[in-house]
N, C-alpha and C positions, 0 to 999 in steps of 0.2 A: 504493500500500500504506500502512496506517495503520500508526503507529510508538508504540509505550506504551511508560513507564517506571513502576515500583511507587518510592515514595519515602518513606522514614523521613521522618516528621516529628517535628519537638521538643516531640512531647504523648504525655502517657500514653494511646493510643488502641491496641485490641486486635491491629490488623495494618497494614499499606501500605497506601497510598491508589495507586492508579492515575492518572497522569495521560497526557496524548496529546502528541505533541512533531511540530511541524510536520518536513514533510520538508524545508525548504533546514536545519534546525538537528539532523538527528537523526547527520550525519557528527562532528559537533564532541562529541557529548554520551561519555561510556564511564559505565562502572559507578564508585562514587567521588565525582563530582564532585557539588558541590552545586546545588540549581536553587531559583529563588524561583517558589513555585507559590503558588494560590488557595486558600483553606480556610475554607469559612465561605460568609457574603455578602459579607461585604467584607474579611476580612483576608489577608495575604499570610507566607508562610512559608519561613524557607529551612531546607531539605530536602537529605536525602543519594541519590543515584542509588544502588540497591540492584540493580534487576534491566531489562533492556531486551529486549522483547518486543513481539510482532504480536498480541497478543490482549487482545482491549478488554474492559472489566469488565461479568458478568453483571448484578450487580442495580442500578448507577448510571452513569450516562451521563458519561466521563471529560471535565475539564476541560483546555486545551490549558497547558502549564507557563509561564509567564511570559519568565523569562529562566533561561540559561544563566550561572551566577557565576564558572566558575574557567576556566581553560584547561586544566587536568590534573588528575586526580585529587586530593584532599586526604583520602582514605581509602582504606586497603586495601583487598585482597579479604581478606587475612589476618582487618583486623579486625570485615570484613562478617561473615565466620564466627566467631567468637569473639565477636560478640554478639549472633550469634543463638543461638549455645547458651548466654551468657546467660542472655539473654532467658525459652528455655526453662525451664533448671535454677530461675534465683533467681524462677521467676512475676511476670515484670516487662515491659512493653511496652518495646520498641526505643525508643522514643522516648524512653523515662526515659537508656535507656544513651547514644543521642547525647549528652543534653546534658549528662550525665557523662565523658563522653569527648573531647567538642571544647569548646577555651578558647569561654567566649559571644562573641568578636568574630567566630565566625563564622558566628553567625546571626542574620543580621537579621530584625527583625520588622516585621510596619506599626503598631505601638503607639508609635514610636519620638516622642522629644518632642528636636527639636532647638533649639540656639541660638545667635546668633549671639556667633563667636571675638573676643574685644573685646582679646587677649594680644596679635596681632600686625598689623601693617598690612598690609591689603587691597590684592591688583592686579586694580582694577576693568574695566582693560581683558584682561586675562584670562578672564573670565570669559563665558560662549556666552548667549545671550539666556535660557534658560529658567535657566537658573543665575544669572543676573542679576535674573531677577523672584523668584525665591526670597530674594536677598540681599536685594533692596530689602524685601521683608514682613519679615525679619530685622529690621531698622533701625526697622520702626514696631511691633513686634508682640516681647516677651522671649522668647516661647515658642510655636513651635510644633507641632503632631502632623501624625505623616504625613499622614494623610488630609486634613488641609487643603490639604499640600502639592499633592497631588494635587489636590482642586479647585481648586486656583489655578494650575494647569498644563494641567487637563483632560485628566489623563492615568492611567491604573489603575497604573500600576508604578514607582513613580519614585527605586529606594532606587538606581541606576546614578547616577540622577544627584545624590543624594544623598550615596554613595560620594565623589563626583569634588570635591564641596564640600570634603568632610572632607580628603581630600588635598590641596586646595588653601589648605586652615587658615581657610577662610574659615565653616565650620560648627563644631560641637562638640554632640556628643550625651549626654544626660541618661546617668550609668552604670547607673541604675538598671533603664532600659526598654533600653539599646539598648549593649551594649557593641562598639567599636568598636576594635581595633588600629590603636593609629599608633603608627611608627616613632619611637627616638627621634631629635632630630635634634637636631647641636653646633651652635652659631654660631663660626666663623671668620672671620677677618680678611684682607685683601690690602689692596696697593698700588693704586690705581686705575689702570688700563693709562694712562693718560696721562702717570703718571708713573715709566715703566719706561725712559724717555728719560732721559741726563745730563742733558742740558739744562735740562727743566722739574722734576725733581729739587732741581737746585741753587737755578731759581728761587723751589719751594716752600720750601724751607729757609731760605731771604732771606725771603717773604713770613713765614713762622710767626716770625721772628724775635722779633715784641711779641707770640708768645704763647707765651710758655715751655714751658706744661702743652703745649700741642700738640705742640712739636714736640720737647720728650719722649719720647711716646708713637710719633712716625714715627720718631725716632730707636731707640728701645725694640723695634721691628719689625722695623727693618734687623739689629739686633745678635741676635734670636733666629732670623730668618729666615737670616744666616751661622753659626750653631753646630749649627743642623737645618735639613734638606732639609723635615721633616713642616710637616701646614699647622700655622698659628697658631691657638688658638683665643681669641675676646675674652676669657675667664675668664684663659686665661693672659696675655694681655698688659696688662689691667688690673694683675694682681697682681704683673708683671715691672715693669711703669711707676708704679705706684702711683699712677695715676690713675682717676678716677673712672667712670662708663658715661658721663655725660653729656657729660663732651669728647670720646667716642672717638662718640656720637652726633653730635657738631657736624663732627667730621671724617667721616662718612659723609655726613653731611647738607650739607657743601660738596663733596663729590666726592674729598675728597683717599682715602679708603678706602673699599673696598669689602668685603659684607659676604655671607658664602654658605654654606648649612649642609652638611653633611654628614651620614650615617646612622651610627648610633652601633649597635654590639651590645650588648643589655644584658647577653647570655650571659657577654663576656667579664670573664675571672678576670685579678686583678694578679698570681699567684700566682707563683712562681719556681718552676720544674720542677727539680727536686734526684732524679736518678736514682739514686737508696739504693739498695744492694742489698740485695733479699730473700731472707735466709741463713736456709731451713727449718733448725731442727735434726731430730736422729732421728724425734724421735715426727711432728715436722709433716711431713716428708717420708713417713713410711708413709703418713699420712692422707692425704696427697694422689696419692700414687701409687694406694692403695686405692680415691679418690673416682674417678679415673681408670679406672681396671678397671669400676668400677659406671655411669661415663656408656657405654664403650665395649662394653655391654650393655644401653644406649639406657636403664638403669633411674633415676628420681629416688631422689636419693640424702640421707640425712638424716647431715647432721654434728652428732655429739654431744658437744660440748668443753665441757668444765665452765670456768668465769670464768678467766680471762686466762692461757687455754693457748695463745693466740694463733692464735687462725680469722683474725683479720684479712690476718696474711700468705700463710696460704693462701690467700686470696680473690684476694689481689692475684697472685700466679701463677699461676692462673687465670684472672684479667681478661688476666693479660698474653700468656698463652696465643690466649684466642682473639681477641684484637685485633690479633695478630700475623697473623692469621688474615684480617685484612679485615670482620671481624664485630661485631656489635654486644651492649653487656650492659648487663640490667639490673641493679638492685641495690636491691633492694627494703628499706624500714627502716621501723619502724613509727612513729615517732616522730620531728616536726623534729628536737626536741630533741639526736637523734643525731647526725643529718648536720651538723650546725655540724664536731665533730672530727673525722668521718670524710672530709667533703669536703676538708679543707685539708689529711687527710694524703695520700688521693688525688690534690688535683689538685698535690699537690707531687711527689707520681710522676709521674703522666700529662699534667700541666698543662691543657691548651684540649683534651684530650677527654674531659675531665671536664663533663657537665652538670648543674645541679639541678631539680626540677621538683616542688612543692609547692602549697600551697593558701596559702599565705605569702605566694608569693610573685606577682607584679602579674599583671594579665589580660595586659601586653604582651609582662613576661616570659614568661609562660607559652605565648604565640603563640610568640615566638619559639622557644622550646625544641621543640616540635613542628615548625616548619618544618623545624629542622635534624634533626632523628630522620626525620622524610619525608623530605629531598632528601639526605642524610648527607653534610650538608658541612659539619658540624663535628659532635663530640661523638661519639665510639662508644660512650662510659659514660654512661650517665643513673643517677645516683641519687635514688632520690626516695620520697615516700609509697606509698599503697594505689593512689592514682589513675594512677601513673605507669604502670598494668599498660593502660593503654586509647591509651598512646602508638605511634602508625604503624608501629613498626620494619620493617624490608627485608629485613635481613638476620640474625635475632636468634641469637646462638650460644651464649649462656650466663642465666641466672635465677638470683639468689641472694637467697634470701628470708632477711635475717639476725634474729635475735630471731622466728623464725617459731610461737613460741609466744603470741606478743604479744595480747591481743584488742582491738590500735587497726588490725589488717588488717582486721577487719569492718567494713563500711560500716552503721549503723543507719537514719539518715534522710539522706535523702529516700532513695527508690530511687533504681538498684537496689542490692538490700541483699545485695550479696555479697562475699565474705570473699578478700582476695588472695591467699594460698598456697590456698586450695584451685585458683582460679580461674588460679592461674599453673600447677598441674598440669596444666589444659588448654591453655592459652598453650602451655605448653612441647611436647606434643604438637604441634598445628596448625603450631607454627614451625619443629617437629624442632629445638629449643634443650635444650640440657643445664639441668637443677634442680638447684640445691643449699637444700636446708633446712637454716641454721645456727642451733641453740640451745644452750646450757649446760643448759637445763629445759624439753626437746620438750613438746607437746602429748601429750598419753593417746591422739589418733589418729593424729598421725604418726608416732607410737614403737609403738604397735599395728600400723601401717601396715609397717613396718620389722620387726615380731617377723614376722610371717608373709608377707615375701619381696616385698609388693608394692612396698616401696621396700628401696634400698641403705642399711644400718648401718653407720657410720664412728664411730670414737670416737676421744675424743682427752683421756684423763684424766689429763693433768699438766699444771701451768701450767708457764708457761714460765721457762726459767730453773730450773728447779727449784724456784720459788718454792713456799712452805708456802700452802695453804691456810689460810684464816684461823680461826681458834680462836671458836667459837663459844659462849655462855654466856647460857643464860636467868636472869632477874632477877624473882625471885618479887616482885611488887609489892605481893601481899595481906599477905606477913608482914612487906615494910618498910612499909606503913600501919600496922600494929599495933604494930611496935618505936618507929614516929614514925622511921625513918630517913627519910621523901621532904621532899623541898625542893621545895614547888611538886609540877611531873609529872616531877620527875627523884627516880630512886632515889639512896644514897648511895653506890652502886657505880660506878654510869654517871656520877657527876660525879667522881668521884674520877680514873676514869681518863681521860677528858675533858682533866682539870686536868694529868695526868701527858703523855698526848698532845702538850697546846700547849705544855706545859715542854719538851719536845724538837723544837721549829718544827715537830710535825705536825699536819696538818688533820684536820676528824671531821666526820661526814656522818650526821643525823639523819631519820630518816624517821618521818612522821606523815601516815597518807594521807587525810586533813584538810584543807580548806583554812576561812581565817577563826581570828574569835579561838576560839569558841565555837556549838556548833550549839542549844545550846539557850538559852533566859532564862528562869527560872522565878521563880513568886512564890514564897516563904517562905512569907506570910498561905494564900492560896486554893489554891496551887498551877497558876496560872492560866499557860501559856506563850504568847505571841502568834504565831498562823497568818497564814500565806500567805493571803489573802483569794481567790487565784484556786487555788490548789496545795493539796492534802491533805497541807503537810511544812509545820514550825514553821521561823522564820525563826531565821536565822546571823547572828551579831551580829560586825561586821566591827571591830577597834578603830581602825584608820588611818585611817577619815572617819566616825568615831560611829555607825554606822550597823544598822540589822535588815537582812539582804538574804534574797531566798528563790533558793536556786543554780538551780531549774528554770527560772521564766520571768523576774526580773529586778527582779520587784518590790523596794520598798528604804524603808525610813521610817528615822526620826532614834529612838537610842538612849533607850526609854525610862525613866525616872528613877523614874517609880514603875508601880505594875500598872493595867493599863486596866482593867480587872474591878473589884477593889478599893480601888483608891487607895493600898495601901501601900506604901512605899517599902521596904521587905523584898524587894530582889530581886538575885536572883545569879544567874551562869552555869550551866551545867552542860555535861559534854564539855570538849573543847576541841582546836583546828586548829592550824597550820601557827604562823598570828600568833600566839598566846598562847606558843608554845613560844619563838618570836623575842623576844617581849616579856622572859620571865621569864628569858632566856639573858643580853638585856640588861643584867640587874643581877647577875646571877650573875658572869656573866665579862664587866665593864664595861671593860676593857681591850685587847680582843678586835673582830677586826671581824668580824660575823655577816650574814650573806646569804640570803635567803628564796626557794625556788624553785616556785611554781606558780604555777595560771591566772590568780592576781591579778597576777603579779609579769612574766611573759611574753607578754603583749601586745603583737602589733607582729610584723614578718617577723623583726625581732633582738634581739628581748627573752631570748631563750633566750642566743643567742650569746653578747650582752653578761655573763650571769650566769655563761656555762659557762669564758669566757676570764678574768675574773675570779677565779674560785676557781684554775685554772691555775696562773696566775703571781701564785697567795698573797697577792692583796689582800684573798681572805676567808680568815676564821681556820675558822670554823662555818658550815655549810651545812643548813640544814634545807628540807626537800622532801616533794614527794608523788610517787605513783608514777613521776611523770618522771624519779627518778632512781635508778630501779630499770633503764634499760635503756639498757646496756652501756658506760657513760661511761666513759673512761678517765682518772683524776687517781691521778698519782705518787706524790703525798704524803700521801695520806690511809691513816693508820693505826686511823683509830676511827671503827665506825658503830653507831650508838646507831638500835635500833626503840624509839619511844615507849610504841605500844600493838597487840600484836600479835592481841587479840582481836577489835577490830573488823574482822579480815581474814576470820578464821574462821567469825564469825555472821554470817556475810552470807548473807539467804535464795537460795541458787542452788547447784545442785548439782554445781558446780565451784565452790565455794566455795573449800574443801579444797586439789585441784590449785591453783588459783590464788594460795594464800598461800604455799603452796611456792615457787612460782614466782617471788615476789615477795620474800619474804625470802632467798630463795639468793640472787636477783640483787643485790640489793642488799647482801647479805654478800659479795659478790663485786667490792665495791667496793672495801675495807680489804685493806691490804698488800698491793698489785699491783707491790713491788719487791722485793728482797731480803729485809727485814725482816715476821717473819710479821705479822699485821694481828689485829685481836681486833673482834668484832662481839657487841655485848648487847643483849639483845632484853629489854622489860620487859613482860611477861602476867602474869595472874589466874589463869593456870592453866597451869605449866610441864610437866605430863604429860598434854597434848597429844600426840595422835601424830604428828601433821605439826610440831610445832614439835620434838619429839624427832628425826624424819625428817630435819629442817635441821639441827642442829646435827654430825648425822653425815655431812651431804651423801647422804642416803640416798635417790638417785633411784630406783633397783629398787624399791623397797622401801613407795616411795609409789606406785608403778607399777600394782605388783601390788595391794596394797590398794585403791585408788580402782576398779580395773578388775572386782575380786570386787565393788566394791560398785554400781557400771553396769550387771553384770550380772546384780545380782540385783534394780535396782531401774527394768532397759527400759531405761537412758538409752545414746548413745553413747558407745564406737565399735560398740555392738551393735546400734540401735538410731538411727534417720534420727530426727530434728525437722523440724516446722513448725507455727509459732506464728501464730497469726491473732489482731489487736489490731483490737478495736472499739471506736471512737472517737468521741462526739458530744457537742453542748453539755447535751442531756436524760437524767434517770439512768435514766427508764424507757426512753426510747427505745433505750440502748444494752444494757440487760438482756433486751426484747423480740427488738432481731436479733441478737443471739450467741446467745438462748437458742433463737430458731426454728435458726439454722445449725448448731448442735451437735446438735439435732434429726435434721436432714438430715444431717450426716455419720455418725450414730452408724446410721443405714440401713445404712450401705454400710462404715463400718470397725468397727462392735461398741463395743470396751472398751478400743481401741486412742486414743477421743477422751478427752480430761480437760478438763473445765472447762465451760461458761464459769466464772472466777474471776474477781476484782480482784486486781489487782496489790499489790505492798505501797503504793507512791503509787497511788492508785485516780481522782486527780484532777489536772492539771497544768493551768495556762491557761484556768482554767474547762469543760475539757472532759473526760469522764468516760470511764476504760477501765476493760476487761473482755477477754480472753485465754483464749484455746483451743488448747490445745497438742496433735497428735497426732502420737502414736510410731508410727513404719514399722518394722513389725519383718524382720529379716535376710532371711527367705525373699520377703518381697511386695516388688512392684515398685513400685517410689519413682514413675517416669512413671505407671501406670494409677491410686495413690494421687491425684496431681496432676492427673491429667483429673477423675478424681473430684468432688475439691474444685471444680474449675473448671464440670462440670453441677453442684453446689448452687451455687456464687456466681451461674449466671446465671441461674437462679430466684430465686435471692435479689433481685438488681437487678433484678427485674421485680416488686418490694412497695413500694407507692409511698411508703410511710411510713418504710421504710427507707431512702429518700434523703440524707437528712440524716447518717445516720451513716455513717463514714468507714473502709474494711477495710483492713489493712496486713495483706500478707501475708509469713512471713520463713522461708526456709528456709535451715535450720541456723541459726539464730536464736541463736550461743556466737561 
């Protein structure tokens, strides 16, 4: 009997590929594990076992799979099915969601460019002849590719014995083509069994006699090896001996020591586990009793706690709940930025079952953290990004999507481009796991979602403590320009109380969601401003390395002195970011230490931490930030938060504009006065009757609810109304005006008036390649699937015009 498996591969191709699996290997294979199969003419792929089956593919003769990679699954069935609905919902190949889903050291490719490990010394008699002829081409040759390997072996498949290199440290693969987990490993120290004997002991210690440093160091061994039973490691006994590597070298290198590593976790936290008790008061206990009653009606349930009513410790009696339970939870956060304070308050409750899992953090960490979520032998809490939603869990009993208003849950590029709370309301389904949605400033569809019964409504509208909400005051900027009150981009109100803030040791937290000194440079003479040579947006003039940079693709020239146009030296900024506010803070309050927080400043796995532990414990006076610190930071001491310029939130072309500056000025007004003393927040706009900045000032969530919602539905958009955006992308402008405008063509066949566009976008150019955007609204009665086969007969007429090759279709649903 012939034996087939269909296998996910790690390319965006339309379905499974079929392959054929001899019979002595078809007992070892299940659904899950991975297989290195052929794809192409000559390259090799590792692939996920999706389905195993007696029936061989109609229209192409299957190939036999290579090898066999795991011994056990390293993927659910759980999450075989959650990505293939997917796959379905967000119109994206399996393939895109594997390699979204597994860290890349678990798929090897044959592109792979190896080289030899020059870090540690080789044990050449270790190594089996064909691993031996690979070392020796190592030693004449820097660099090689798989398929040489392979002709030099005579062999088609040879990434096993490749593998068995890298474990033996005698290889090292390029990170670029071939990512590979290795363990970390400690180096430690012993005695060399020769001398576990008195005797030769004593005579070693007579021999080291004329050499001090040495025996030192045997000395320095003995005395940490009786205060701990644990091994020694060389970092520790250098630093206990205060001697150097190269004598504890010379004593390996005579035999007196011996040297042998160990597997280190990177998971592991130094944290102390400090079991605090979590003491709900009133209003948190209803809320959680209520959440309660809404899981035990199998419903997701939306918590709605306005800034620092404390969700947090509801969360946590709930984690404790179902971990108690032998179960597993996620903890979903949109933002590093967050988990730096929530992790350490976490894993000082829960300690080592606390995990992290981000894009921050290493390929090895990141293996490691999926191993232990699959075999759950450590960690039952994962907190992490969007991505953490594609992690193995076994046994999942709980989903807490916090800040679920956030729009860093959407995934934009690469595919697939789907958005995590939506995509954890299916999670939560499939795994039979409880939801909880926590925001201060829900989404218009989860609180929509919530008015008419399909999710649970929990509120939670007092901080805690009793604490005041903080007092909110718009600062007409137009009529302190005219009286000459502004200093710089501060009004004379906002430095006033600024100045009265830090007279009382308290911090203030400045929001300008801006980054850079200035987005524009303009001439005085011509009015000439210098563009992005590849990008349709004017370059941002950075002050801290003199610089023009363009924020899309990365371009960057040296600050010009006079206009390239004109020649004259008449040239000023216009706008101004994050730096310019730091700059003019500098002279203002020179006394003061000021700290700067976005994408410039947070670079790195701990760029955030470093800045967030900083402002904590009051080594910064002034905080100024972009929307990073709009989402849910907790600092003590901050009594003053200053919005720079709240218009630029508002005019922003998208029609969640509106919702989204709510969302952003509550939060971040919800920074100020999180103790006893109430907090005051000044916001400085051009236009203080504004209805949404009037909305904030009264915390007026209804009220923007209702507003936004009349105006959704009377102008098609959601929650009334489905999106899907289609972005046409190529390096030629007619080419990309040509196929949008045949595909809008072909939709408008089959959906009317329900297509809009093709348009250009406000950037119409990034990278030298030219977009154009088709948006069509699904209205409430038509079915969102037969819309999407739809589109899917015009795209594959579409890819059947040979001149449309070149241009590039993103397809995005729910594109917010």
């Amino acid at each position: 009997m012939n034996h087939f498996v269909d296998v996910i591969l790690p390319l965006p191709l339309p379905s499974r590929f079929t392959y054929q699996v001899r019979e002595e290997e078809i007992g070892d294979l299940k659904k899950g594990m991975r297989v290195a199969v052929p794809f192409g003419k000559t390259k090799v792929y590792t692939g996920i076992t999706a389905n195993i089956h007696q029936e061989a593919p109609k229209i192409y003769k299957a190939k036999f799979i290579e090898q066999i990679l795991d011994d056990k699954p390293i993927v659910t069935q759980t999450q075989l099915k959650f990505w293939k609905w997917l796959s379905s919902y967000y119109m994206c190949a399996e393939g895109d969601i594997l390699k979204a889903a597994l860290p890349g050291a678990f798929l090897l490719e044959s592109e792979t460019v190896v080289e030899l490990n020059t870090k540690t010394d080789i044990d050449e008699e270790g190594l089996t002849d064909e691993e031996y002829l690979v070392y020796e081409a190592l030693q004449n040759q820097s660099v090689i590719k798989i398929k040489e390997i392979s002709n030099l072996l005579g062999k088609k498949n040879v990434l096993n014995i490749l593998q068995k290199l890298v474990a033996k440290n005698v290889a090292v693969v390029s990170q670029e083509l071939y990512k590979q987990y290795k363990p970390k490993l400690i180096r430690y120290i012993k005695l060399a069994e020769l001398y576990n004997k008195e005797e030769e002991l004593q005579q070693l210690l007579e021999t080291l006699n004329n050499a001090p440093k040495q025996s030192s160091v045997v000395l320095t061994l003995f005395s940490l090896l009786a205060k701990s039973k644990k091994p020694i490691s060389v970092k520790q006994l250098i630093k206990e001996s205060e001697a150097s590597a190269a004598i504890i070298k010379t004593l390996v290198d005579k035999g007196v020591l011996d040297e042998y590593y160990l597997q280190k976790d990177r998971t592991d936290t130094q944290q102390q586990v400090e079991k605090f008790q979590v003491n709900l008061n009133e209003n948190q206990q209803q809320a959680y009793t209520e959440i309660n009653e809404n899981f035990q009606a199998n419903k997701v349930t939306l918590l709605h706690g306005i800034t620092s009513s404390g969700k947090t410790e509801i969360y946590i009696q709930l984690i404790k709940d179902v971990i108690s339970q032998g179960k597993q939870v996620l903890y979903l956060l949109p933002e590093i930025a967050l988990t730096t304070q929530l992790i350490s308050r976490l894993q000082q409750y829960f300690g080592e079952d606390v995990l992290v899992f981000h894009s921050k953090y290493s390929l090895n960490e990141r293996v490691e953290v999926y191993q232990h979520v699959l075999e759950q032998t450590k960690g039952k809490i994962v907190i992490g990004a969007r991505s953490s939603i594609f992690l193995p869990f076994q046994d999942l009993g709980l989903i807490i999507v916090d800040e679920s208003h956030e729009t860093t849950f959407k995934q934009y590029d690469p595919a697939p481009r789907y958005h995590a709370r939506d995509a954890s309301v299916v999670l939560s389904n499939i795994t039979k796991a409880n939801l909880l949605l926590g925001s201060a400033t829900p989404s218009l569809e989860s609180y929509f979602n919530a008015q008419h019964h399909k999710y649970g409504l929990v509120s939670l509208n007092r901080r805690y403590g009793n604490v005041l909400p903080p007092q909110v005051e718009l600062v007409d900027v137009k009529e302190k320009y005219k009286k000459k009150l502004m200093k710089g981009r501060f009004s004379d109100t906002l430095l006033e109380e600024m100045k009265i803030t830090l007279s009382e040791g308290k911090q203030v937290i400045l929001f300008q969601n801006r980054r850079g000194f200035s987005p524009i440079l303009e001439c005085n003479t011509c009015g000439h401003s210098p563009q992005c040579p590849n990008c349709d947006v004017s370059l941002t003039y950075h002050k801290h390395n003199n610089s023009l940079r363009c924020h899309y693709c990365g371009y960057h020239i040296a600050m010009q002195l006079q206009c390239i146009a004109c020649k004259s030296t008449e040239v000023t900024t216009k706008g101004f970011g994050t730096e310019q506010i730091e700059t003019e803070l500098k002279s203002l309050f020179p006394n003061h230490k000021i700290g700067r927080m976005d994408l410039d400043t947070t670079r790195g796995k701990h760029g955030y931490e470093k800045i967030i532990t900083a402002f904590e414990q009051q080594e910064i006076d002034i905080l100024i930030g972009t929307q990073m610190l709009t989402k849910g930071l907790d600092f003590r001491n901050v009594d003053l938060v200053g919005v720079m310029s709240a218009d630029s939130l508002l005019n922003f072309p998208d029609f969640r504009a509106h919702e989204r500056s709510f969302h952003m000025l509550v939060q971040v007004a919800g920074r100020a006065g999180r103790t006893k003393q109430r907090g005051k927040v000044l916001i400085q706009t051009y236009n203080p009757n504004h209805q949404i900045l009037q909305q904030v000032t009264t915390n007026s969530y209804l009220e923007m609810y209702k507003e936004q919602l009349q105006e959704r539905q009377n102008y098609k958009y959601p929650p009334f109304y489905r999106l899907i955006k289609l972005t046409f992308k190529a390096k030629d402008f007619n080419t990309v005006n040509e196929a949008s405008s045949w595909f809008a063509k072909g939709l408008i066949q089959g959906l009317k008036e329900n297509v809009l566009g093709p348009e250009f976008p406000p950037v119409a150019r990034i990278r030298n390649e030219y977009y154009k955007n088709i948006i069509i609204k699904i209205p409430p009665e038509h079915s969102i699937s037969k819309t999407k086969e739809f589109i899917e007969k015009v795209r594959k007429t579409y890819d059947s015009v040979g001149s449309f090759k070149k241009v590039r279709l993103i397809l995005n649903v729910d594109p917010y």
